[in-house]
C-alpha positions as CSV (number, residue, x, y, z in Angstrom):
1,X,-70.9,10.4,31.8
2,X,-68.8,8.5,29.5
3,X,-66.6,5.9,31.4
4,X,-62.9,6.3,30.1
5,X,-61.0,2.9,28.9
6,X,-57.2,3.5,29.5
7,X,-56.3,-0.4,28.1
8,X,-57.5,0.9,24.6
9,X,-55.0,3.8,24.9
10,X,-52.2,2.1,26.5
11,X,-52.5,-1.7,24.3
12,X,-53.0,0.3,21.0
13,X,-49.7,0.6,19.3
14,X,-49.3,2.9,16.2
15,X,-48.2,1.3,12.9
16,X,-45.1,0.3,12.7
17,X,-42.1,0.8,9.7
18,X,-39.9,-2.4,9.1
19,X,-36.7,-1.7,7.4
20,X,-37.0,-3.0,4.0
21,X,-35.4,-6.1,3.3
22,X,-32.8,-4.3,1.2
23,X,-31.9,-1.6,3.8
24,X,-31.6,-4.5,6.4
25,X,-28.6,-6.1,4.5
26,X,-27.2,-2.8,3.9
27,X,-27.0,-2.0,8.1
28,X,-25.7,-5.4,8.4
29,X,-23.2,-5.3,5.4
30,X,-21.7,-1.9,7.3
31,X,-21.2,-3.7,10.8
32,X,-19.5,-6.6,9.7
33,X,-15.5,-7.2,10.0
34,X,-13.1,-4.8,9.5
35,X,-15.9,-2.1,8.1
36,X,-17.1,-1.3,11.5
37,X,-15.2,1.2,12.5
38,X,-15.7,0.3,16.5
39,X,-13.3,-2.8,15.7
40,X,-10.1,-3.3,17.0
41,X,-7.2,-5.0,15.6
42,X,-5.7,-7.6,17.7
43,X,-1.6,-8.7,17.2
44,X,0.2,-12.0,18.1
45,X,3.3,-10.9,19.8
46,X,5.0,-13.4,19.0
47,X,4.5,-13.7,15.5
48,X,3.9,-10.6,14.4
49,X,0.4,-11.5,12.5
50,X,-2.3,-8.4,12.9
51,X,-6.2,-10.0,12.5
52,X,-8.6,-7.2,11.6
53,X,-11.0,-7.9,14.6
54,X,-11.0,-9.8,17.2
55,X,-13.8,-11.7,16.3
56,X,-11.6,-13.1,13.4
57,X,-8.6,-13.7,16.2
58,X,-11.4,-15.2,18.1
59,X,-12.5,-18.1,15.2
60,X,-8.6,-18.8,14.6
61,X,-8.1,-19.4,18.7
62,X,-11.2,-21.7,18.6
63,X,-12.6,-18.8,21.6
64,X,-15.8,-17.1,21.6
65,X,-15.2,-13.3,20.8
66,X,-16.7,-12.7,24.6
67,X,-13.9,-15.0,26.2
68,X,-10.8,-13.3,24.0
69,X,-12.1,-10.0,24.7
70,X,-11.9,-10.6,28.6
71,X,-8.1,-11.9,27.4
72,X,-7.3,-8.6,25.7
73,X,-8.7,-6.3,28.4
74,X,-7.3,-7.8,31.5
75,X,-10.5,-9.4,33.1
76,X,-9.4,-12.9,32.2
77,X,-5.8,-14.8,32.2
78,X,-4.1,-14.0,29.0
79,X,-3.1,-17.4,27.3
80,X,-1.7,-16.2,24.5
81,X,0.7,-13.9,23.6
82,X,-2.1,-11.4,22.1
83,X,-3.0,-8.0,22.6
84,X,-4.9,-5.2,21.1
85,X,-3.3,-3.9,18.1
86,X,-2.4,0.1,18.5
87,X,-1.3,1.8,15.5
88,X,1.7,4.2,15.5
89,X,1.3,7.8,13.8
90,X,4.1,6.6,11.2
91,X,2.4,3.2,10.7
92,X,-1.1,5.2,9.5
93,X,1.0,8.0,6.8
């Protein structure tokens, strides 16, 4: 009787696809700024001024997007006068 080796089954991975380096900057081009369409705007209250994401609000605060986020969403002590942008019906026709 044949003794059965399950390390050849479980180590042995199947070939693997790599995007091309084309398609990579493609994905990568689609998720940046204001073309990803999970972003959200962020407005100074006081001013008025609307950034595109808060990743931009972020570098202009000198915060990481991760601390302004926890700003915006309550977890955190807001120090500025910011909060997530929300477009009116009439603002969008």
């Amino acid at each position: 009787m044949k003794k059965f080796n399950f390390t050849e089954i479980v180590y042995k991975r199947p070939e693997v696809r790599e995007h091309s380096e084309e398609t990579k900057k493609k994905i990568s081009e689609a998720q940046m700024g204001a073309k990803n369409s999970h972003s959200r705007k962020v407005i100074n209250t006081d001013t008025g001024y609307i950034y595109d994401t808060v990743t931009e609000c972020a570098r202009a605060y000198g915060l990481s997007q991760g601390a302004l986020s926890n700003m915006l969403s309550g977890r955190r002590k807001n120090l500025f006068a910011l909060e997530y942008y929300k477009e009116k019906v009439s603002d969008i026709q």
